[in-house]
C-alpha positions as CSV (number, residue, x, y, z in Angstrom):
1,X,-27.4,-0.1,12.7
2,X,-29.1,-2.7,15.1
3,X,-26.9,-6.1,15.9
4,X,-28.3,-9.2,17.5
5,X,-25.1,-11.0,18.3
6,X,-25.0,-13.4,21.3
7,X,-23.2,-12.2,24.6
8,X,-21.6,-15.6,23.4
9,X,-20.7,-14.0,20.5
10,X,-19.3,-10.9,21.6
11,X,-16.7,-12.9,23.8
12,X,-15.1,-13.3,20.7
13,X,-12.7,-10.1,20.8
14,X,-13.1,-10.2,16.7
15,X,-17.2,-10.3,16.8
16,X,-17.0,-7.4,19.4
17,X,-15.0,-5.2,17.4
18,X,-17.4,-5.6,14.0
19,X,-21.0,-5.2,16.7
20,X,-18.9,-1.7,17.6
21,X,-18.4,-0.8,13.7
22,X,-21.3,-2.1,12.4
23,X,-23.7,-0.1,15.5
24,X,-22.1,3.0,14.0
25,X,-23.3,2.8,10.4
26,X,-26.7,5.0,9.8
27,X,-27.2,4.1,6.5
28,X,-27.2,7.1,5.1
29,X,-24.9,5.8,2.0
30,X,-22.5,8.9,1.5
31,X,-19.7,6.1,0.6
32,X,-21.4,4.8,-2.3
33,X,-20.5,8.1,-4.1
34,X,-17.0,7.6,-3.2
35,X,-16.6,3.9,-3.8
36,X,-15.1,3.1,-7.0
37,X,-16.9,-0.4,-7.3
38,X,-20.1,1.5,-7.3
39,X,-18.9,3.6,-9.4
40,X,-18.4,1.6,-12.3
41,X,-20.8,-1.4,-11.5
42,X,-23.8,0.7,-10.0
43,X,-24.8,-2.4,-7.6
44,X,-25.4,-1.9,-3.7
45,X,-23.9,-5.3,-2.9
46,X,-20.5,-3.9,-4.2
47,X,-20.8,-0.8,-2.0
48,X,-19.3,-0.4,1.4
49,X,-23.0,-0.2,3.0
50,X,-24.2,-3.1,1.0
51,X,-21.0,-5.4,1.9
52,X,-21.2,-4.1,5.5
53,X,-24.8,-5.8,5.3
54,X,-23.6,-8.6,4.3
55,X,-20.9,-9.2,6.9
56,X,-23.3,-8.6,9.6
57,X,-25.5,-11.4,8.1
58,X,-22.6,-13.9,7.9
59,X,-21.5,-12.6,11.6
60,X,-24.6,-12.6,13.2
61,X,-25.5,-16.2,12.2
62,X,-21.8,-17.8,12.5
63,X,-22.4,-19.3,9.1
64,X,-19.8,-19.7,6.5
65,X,-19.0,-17.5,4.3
66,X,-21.9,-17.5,1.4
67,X,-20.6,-17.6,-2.9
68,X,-22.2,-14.2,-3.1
69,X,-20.7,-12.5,-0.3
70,X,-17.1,-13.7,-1.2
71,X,-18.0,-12.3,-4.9
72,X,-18.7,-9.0,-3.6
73,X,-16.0,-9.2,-0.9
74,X,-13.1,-9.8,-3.0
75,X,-14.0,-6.7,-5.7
76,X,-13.5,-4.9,-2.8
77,X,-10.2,-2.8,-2.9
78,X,-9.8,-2.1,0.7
79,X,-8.9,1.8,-0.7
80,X,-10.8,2.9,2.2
81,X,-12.4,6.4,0.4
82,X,-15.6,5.3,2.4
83,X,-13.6,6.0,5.6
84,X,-12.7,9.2,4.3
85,X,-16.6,10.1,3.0
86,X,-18.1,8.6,6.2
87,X,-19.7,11.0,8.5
88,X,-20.3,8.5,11.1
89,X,-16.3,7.2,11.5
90,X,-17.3,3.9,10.5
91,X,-14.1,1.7,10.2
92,X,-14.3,-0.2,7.7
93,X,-10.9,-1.3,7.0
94,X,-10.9,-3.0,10.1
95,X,-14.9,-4.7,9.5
96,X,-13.5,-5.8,6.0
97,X,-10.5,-7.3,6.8
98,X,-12.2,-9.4,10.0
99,X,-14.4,-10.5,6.9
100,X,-11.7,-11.8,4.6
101,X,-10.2,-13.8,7.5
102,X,-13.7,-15.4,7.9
103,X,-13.9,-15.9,4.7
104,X,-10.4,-17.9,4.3
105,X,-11.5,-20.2,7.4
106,X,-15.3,-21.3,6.6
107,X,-15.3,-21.0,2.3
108,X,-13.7,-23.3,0.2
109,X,-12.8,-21.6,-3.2
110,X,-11.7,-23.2,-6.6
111,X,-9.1,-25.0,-6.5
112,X,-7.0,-23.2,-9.3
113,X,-7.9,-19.9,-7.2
114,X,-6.8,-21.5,-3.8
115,X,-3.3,-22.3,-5.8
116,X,-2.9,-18.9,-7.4
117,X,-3.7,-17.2,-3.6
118,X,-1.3,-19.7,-1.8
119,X,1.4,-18.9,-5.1
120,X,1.0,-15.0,-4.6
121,X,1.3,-15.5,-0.5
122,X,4.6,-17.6,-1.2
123,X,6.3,-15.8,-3.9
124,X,5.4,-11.7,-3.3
125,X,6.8,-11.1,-0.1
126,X,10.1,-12.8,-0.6
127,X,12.1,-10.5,-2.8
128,X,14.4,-13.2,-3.7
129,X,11.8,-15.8,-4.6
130,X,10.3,-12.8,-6.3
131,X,12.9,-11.8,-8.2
132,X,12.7,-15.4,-9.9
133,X,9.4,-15.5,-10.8
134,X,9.2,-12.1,-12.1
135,X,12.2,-13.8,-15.0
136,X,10.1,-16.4,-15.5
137,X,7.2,-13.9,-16.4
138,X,9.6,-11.7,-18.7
139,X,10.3,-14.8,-20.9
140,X,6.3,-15.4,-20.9
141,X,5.5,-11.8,-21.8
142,X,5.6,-13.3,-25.7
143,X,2.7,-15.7,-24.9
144,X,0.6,-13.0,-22.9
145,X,-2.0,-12.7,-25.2
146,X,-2.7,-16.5,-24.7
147,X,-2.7,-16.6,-21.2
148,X,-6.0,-16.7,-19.4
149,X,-6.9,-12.7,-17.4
150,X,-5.1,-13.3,-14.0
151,X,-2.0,-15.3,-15.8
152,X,-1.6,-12.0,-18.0
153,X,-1.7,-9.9,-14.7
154,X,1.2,-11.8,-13.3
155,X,3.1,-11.9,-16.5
156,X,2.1,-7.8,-16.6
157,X,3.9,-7.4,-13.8
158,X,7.6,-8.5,-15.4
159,X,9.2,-4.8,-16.5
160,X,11.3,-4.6,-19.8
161,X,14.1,-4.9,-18.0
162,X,14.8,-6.9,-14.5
163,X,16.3,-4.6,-12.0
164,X,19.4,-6.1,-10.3
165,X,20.0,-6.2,-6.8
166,X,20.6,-3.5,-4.7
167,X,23.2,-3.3,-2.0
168,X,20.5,-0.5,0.0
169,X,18.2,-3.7,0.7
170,X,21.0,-5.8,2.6
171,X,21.3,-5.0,6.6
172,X,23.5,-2.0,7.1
173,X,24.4,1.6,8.5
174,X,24.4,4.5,6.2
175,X,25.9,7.6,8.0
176,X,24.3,10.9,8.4
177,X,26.3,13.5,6.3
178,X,27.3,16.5,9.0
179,X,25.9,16.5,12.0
180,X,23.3,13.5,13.0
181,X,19.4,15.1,13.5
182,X,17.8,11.2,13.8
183,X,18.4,7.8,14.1
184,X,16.0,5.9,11.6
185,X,15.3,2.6,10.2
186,X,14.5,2.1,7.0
187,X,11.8,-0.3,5.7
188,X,12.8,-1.5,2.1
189,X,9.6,-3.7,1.7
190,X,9.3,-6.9,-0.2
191,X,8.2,-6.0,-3.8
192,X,9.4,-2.4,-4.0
193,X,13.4,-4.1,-3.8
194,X,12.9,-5.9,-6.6
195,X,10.3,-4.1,-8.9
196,X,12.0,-0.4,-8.3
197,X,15.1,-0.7,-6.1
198,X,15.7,3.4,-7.0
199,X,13.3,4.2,-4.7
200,X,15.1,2.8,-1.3
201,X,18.0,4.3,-3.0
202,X,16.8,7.9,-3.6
203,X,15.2,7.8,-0.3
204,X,18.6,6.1,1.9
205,X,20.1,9.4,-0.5
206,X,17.6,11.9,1.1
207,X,17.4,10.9,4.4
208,X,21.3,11.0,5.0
209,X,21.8,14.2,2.7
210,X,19.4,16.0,5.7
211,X,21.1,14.4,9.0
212,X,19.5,11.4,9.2
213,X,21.3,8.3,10.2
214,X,19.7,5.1,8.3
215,X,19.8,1.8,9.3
216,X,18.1,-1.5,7.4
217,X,17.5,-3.8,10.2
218,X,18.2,-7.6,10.1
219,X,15.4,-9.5,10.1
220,X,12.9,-6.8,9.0
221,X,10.9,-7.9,5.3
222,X,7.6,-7.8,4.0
223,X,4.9,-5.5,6.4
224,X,2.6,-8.2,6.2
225,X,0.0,-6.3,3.9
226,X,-0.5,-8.5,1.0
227,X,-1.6,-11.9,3.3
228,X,-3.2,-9.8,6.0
229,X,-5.8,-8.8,2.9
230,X,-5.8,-12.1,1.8
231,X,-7.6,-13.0,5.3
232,X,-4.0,-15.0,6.1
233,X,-4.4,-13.2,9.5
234,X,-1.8,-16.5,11.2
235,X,0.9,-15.2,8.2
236,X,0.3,-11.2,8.7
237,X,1.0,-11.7,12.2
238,X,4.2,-13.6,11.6
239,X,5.5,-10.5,9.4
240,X,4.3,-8.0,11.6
241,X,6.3,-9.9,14.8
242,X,9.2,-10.3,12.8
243,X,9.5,-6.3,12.2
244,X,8.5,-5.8,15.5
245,X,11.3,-7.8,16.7
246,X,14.0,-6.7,14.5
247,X,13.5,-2.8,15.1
248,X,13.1,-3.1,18.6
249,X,16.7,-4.3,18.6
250,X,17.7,-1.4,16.9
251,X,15.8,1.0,19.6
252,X,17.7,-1.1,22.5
253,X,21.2,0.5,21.1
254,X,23.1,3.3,21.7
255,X,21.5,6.2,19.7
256,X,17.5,4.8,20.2
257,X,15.5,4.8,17.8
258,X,13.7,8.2,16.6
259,X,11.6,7.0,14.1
260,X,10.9,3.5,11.3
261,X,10.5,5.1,7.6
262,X,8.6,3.6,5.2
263,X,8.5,5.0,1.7
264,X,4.9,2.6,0.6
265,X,2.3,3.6,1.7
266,X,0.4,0.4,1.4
267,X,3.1,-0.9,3.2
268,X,2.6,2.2,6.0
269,X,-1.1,1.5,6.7
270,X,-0.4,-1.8,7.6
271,X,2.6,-1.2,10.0
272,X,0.6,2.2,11.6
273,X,-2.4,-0.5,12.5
274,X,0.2,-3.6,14.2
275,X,-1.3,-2.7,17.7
276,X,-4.8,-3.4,16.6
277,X,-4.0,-6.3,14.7
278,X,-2.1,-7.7,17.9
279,X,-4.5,-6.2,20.6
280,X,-5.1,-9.8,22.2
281,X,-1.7,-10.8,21.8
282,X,0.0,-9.8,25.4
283,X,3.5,-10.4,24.6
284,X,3.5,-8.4,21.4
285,X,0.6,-5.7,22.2
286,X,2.9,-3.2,24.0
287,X,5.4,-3.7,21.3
288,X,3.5,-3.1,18.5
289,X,2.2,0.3,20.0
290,X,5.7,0.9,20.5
291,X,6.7,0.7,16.3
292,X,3.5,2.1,15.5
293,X,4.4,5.4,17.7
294,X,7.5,5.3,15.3
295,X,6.1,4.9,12.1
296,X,6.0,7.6,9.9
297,X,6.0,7.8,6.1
298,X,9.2,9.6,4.2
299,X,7.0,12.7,3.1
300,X,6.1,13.1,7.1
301,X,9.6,12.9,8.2
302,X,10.7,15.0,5.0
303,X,8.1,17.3,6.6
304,X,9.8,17.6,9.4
305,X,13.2,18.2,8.6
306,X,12.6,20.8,6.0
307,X,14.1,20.2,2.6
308,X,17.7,22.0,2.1
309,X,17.5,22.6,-1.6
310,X,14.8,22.9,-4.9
311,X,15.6,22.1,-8.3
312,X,17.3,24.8,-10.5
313,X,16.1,25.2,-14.2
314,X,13.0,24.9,-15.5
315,X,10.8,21.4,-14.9
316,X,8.0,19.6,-16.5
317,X,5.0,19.6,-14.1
318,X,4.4,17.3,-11.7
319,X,0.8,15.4,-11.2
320,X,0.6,14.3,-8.2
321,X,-1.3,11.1,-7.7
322,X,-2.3,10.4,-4.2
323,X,-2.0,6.6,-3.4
324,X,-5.3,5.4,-1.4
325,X,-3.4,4.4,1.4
326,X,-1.7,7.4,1.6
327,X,-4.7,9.8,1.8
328,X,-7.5,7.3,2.7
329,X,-5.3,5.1,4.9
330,X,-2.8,7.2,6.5
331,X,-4.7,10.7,6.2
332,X,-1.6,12.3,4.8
333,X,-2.8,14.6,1.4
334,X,-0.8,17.5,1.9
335,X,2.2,17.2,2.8
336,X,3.3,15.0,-0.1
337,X,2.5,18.1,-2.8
338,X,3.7,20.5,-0.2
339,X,7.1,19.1,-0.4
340,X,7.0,18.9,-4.3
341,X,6.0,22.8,-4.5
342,X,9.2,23.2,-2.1
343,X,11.5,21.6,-4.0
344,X,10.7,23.5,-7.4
345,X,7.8,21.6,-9.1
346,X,4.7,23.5,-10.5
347,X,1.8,20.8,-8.9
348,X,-0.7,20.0,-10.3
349,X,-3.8,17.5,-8.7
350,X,-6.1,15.3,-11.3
351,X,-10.0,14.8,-11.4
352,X,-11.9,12.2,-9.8
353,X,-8.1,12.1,-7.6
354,X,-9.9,10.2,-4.5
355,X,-11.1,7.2,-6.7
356,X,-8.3,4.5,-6.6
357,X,-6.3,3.6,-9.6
358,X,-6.8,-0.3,-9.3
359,X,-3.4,-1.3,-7.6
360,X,-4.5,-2.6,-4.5
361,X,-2.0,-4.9,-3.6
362,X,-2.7,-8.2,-5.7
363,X,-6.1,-6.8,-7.1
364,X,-5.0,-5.9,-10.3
365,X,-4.1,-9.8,-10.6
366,X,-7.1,-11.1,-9.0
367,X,-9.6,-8.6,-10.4
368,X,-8.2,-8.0,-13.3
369,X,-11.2,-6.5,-15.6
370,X,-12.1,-4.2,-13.1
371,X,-8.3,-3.2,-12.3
372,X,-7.9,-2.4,-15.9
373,X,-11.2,0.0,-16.0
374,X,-9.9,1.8,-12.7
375,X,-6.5,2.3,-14.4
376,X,-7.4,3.3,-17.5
377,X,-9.7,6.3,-15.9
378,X,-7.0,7.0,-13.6
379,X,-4.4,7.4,-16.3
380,X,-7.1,9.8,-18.5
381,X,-7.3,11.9,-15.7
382,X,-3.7,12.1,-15.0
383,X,-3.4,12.8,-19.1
384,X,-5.4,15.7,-18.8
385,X,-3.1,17.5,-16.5
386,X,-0.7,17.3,-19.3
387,X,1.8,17.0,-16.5
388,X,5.0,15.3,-18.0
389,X,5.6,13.9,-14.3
390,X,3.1,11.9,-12.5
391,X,4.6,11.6,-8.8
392,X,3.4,8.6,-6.4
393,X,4.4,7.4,-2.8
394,X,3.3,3.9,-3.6
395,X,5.1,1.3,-6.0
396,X,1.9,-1.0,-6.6
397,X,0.4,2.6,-7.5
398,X,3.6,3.0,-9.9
399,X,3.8,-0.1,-11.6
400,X,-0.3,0.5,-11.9
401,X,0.0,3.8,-13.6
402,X,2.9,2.7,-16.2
403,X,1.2,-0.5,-17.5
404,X,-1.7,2.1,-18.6
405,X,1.1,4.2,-20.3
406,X,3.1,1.4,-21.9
407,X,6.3,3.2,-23.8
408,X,3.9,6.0,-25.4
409,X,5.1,9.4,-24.7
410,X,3.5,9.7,-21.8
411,X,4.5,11.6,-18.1
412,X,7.1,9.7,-16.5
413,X,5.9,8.2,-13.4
414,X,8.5,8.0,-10.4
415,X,8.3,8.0,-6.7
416,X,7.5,11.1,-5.0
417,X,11.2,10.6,-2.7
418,X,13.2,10.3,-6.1
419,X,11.6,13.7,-7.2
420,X,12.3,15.0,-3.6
421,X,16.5,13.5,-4.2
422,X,17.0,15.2,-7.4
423,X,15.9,18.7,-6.2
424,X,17.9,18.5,-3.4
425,X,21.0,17.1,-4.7
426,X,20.9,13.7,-6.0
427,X,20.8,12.1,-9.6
428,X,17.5,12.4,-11.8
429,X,15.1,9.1,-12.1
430,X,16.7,7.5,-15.2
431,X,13.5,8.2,-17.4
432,X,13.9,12.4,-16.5
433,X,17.7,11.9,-16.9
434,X,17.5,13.8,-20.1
435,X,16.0,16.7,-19.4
């Protein structure tokens, strides 16, 4: 694709970065088979190529961000299948998200949507503050069906039951049972503690059961992921320093540091991609290349290690559902189900499994229509397995999947490390607990 920025312009570090992306698009359109806004709308301007075209016209002329392009821009779900499709390598995580910080700087939006954003930026990645709002929700969930779309999303969110705290979250050491493989710090997110604190659990119970010592660093929180995609670029680099910070104290002690686990994958694209996000920043560059040479994901390190036991007994079958950000983001599709097989579950892997299921971080509250159509396909093709597990290494995936199989009979859907625990020796997820 031809550019015509300024040399001006391309002093800009940002600009420079989006002229190198956008030169390597050929048009050619492969993603729009892949996209799922295409999919179900069937209009360029919500395809990767039409949005890239867009950005470049709001780039190129340094004018704010136009009512259409934000429209098209924000029913984007950043799920990144067009970097998977794209023969060219185009990166457009990296085009989109230069985009949506634009977009916060030079367009003003409605005020009720500026309030909701600023709400969801204050309240989601403080598990505390979370946990407080998500009451307020369960007492709402009467009322739902009076709420306007994006209040219902919110008030969707409350589960039957509030989880209490759990003491895996709080700063702390969990020794290695026998002899110590790896030192590693655990990432227990922002969301994840308080929407399904049994996953940090199963995964502290995994990691230590196969010689892994575990420590949750003081001062570590949220990955920055759900401002950074809200173009909050000053607040996702606040989170991302503050992790940077608080594991690098833990590499500076005796033992080092072998390797940071996180057990989102949302939450694992975003910390992989720190030393891009703070390539200009000279006293943090180094030291984000240093955590993101350290990140890995549970099912890589699980990889690793080799699991030391499989589930006894017969089992239902599993359907695996492969988050975005695990396969599109991170690359990682195999390893995931080739743990499950090792551990004793029969596999099995769901049509149309590259479209995303409408998670996305806060989309399913900010978009919620289209959410709702993603999930719903999702969840038919998940039915069709007639799996009665549906595993997931995401928790906005999770919480997803179960509001589109509300109490029905339906498979149970659990994180992929819990499934991983059980077969090797710890308790069963509490909805597989009798059987």
């Amino acid at each position: 694709m031809q550019t015509l920025f300024t040399p001006e312009q391309l002093a800009d570090s940002n600009v420079a970065v989006a002229n190198d992306i956008l030169r390597k698009c050929v048009h050619c359109g492969f993603c729009t088979a892949t996209c799922p806004t295409f999919v179900l709308l069937g209009d360029e301007l919500d395809s990767p190529r039409g949005r890239i075209y867009q950005i470049k016209g709001m780039l190129e002329t340094g004018a704010p961000a136009s009512d259409s392009l934000v429209t098209h821009v924000d029913r984007c779900l950043s799920c990144l299948s067009c970097m998977t499709t794209c023969p060219a390598s185009v990166n457009y995580m990296h085009l989109v998200d230069h985009a949506r910080a634009r977009i916060e700087e030079t367009h003003t939006r409605p005020l009720a949507e500026r309030w909701l954003r600023r709400i969801l930026a204050w309240v989601l990645p403080y598990p505390r503050v979370f946990r407080l709002s998500l009451m307020g929700a369960w007492l709402a969930k009467p009322f739902a069906g009076m709420l306007p779309g994006r209040l219902k999303g919110l008030v969707a969110m409350a589960p039957d039951e509030i989880a209490g705290l759990s003491t895996v979250d709080r700063p702390q050491t969990f020794p290695a049972e026998g002899e110590r493989r790896l030192r590693v710090a655990l990432m227990t997110g922002c969301a994840q503690q308080v929407l399904r604190p049994a996953i940090n659990e199963a995964t502290v119970r995994l990691l230590t059961r196969h010689g892994c010592e575990v420590v949750v660093a003081l001062g570590a929180g949220c990955c920055g992921a759900l401002v950074h995609h809200m173009g909050r670029e000053a607040d996702a680099h606040g989170a991302a320093k503050a992790n940077i910070a608080a594991w690098e104290k833990l590499g500076a002690e005796d033992g080092g540091l072998d390797a940071i686990v996180i057990n989102a994958s949302g939450c694992g694209t975003t910390v992989k991609d720190y030393g891009f996000m703070l390539r200009d920043d000279a006293a943090w560059a180094h030291r984000a290349e240093w955590v993101v040479s350290r990140t890995r994901d549970i099912t890589e390190v699980m990889a690793d290690l080799g699991l030391n036991g499989t589930l006894s007994g017969p089992t239902p079958p599993v359907a695996y559902h492969s988050a975005c950000s695990m396969q599109h983001g991170q690359k990682l599709t195999e390893a995931p189900k080739s743990l499950l097989r090792q551990a004793g579950f029969e596999v099995r892997e769901p049509a149309e499994g590259h479209l995303c299921c409408g998670s996305a971080g806060t989309y399913n509250i900010m978009q919620p229509d289209l959410a709702t159509r993603l999930r719903d396909r999702k969840v038919g093709n998940l039915r069709a397995t007639e799996a009665g597990i549906v595993a997931t290494g995401n928790i906005g995936c999770l919480v997803q999947l179960r509001g589109g199989m509300p109490g029905d009979g339906g498979p149970a859907v659990v994180h992929t490390a819990e499934l991983l625990d059980w077969a090797t020796g710890g308790p069963a997820p509490k909805e597989l607990a009798g059987d």
